[in-house]
C-alpha positions as a LaTeX table, in Angstrom:
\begin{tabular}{lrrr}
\hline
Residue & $x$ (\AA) & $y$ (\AA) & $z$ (\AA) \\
\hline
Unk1 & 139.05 & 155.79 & 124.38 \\
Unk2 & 142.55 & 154.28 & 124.59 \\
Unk3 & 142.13 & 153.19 & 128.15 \\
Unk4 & 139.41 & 151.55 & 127.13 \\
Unk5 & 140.96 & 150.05 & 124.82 \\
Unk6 & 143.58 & 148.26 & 126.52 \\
Unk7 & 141.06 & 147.33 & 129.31 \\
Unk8 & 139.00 & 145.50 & 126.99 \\
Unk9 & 142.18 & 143.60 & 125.22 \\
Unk10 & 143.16 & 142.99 & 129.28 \\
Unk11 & 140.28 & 141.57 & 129.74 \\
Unk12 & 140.17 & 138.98 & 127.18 \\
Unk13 & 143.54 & 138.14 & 127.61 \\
Unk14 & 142.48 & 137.38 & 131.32 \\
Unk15 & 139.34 & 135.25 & 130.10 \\
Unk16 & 141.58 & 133.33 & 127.55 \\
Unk17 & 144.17 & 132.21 & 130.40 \\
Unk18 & 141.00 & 131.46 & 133.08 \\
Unk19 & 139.68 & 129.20 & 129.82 \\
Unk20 & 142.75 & 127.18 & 129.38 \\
Unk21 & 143.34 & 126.54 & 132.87 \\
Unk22 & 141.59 & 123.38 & 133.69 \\
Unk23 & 141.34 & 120.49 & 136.49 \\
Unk24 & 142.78 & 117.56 & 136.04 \\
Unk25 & 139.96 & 115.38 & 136.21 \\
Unk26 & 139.49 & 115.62 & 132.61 \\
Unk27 & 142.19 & 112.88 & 131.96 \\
Unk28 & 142.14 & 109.20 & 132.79 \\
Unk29 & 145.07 & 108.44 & 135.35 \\
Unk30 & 144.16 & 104.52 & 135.09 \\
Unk31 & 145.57 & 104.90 & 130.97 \\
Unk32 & 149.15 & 105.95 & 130.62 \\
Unk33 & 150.62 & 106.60 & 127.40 \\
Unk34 & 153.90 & 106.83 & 126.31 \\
Unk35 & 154.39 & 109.05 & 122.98 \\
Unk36 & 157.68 & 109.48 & 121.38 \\
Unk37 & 157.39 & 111.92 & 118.58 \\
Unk38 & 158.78 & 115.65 & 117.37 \\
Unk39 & 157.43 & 118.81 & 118.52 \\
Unk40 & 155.56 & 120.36 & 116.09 \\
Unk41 & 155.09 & 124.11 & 118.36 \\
Unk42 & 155.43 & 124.87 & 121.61 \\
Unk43 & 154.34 & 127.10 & 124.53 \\
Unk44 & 156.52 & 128.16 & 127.71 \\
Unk45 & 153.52 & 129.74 & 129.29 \\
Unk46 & 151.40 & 130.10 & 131.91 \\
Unk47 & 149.16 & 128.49 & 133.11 \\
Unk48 & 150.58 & 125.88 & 131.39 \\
Unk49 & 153.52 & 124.84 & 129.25 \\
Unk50 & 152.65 & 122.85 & 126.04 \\
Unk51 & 153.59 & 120.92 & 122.88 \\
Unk52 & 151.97 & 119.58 & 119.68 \\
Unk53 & 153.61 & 116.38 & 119.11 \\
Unk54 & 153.78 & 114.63 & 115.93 \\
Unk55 & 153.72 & 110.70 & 116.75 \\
Unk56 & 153.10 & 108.49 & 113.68 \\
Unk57 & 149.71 & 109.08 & 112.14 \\
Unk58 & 148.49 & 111.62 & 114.66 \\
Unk59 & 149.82 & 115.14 & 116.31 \\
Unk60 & 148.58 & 115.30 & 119.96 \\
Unk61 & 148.91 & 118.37 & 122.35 \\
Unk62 & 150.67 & 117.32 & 125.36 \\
Unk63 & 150.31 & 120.01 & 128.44 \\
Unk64 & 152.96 & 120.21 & 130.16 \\
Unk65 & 153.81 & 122.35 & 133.76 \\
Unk66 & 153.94 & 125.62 & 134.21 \\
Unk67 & 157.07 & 127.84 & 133.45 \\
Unk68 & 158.43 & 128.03 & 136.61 \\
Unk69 & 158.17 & 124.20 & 137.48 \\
Unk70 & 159.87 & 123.33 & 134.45 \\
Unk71 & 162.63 & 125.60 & 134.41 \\
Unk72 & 163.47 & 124.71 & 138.07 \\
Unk73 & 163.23 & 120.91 & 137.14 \\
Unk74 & 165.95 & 121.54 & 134.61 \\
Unk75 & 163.36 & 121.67 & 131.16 \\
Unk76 & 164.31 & 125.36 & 129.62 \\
Unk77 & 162.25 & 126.76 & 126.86 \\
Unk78 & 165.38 & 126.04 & 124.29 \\
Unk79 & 164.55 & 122.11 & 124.63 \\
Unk80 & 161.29 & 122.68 & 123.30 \\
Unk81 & 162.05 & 123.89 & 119.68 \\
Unk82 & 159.87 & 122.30 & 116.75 \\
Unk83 & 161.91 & 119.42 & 115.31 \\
Unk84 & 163.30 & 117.91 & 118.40 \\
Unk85 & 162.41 & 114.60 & 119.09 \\
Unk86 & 161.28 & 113.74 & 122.23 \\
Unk87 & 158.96 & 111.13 & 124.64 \\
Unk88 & 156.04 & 112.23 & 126.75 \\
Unk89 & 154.47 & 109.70 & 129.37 \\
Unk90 & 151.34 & 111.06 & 130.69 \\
Unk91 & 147.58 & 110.35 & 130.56 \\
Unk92 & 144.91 & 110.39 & 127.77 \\
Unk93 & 142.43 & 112.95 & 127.78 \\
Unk94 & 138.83 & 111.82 & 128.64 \\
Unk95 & 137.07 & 113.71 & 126.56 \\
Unk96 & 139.31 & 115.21 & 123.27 \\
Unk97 & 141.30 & 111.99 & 121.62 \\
Unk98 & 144.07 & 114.54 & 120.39 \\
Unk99 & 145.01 & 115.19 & 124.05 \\
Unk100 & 147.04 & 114.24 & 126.99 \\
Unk101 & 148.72 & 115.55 & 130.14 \\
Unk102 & 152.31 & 114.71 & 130.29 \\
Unk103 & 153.48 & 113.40 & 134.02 \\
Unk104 & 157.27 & 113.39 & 132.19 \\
Unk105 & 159.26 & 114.20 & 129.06 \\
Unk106 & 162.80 & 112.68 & 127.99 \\
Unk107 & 164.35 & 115.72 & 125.69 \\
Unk108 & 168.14 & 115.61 & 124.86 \\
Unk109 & 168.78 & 112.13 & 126.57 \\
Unk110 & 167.22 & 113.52 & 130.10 \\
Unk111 & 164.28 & 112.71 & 131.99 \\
Unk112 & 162.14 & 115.56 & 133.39 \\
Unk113 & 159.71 & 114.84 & 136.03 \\
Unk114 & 156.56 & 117.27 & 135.55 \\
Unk115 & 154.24 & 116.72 & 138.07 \\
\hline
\end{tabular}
């Protein structure tokens, strides 16, 4: 029963990941935005790293790169704490107008190239 168990929460954790991985045909490369706002939350995980970002009038979700890319572009998990303010240039989401994938951040006076 207990191995059972933890298959079954394995395997959802599994689908969850495979779910929020996506292509990046979904955003619209010809529209780049630049946000400057404060993280709301943040994620330092895989597949991808994340932020909600509270701009005036509207909180987007900004995914960022994964873990390891970020950390070894000089963006550690610390720089990501709700109430810093920061700017994210990336590209709109096609589909969900909340949405964008960030190409670069400027957090604590340095820019961090993403992609």
């Amino acid at each position: 029963m207990r191995i059972s168990l933890v298959l079954a929460v394995a395997a959802c954790a599994a689908a969850t990941a495979a779910v929020a991985h996506h292509g990046w045909s979904g955003y619209d490369a010809e529209k780049t935005l630049t946000l400057t706002g404060t993280i709301e939350a943040s994620g330092y995980e895989h597949p991808h790293g994340f932020i909600r970002l509270q701009t005036r009038g509207k909180t987007w979700l900004a995914v960022l790169a994964p873990p390891y890319r970020m950390e070894n572009r000089g963006l550690p998990r610390e720089w990501l704490k709700p109430g810093t303010q920061v700017t994210v240039v990336g590209y709109p989401h096609r589909t969900d107008a909340q949405e964008m994938r960030a190409e670069r951040i400027v957090v604590n006076g340095k820019t961090i190239e993403l992609r």
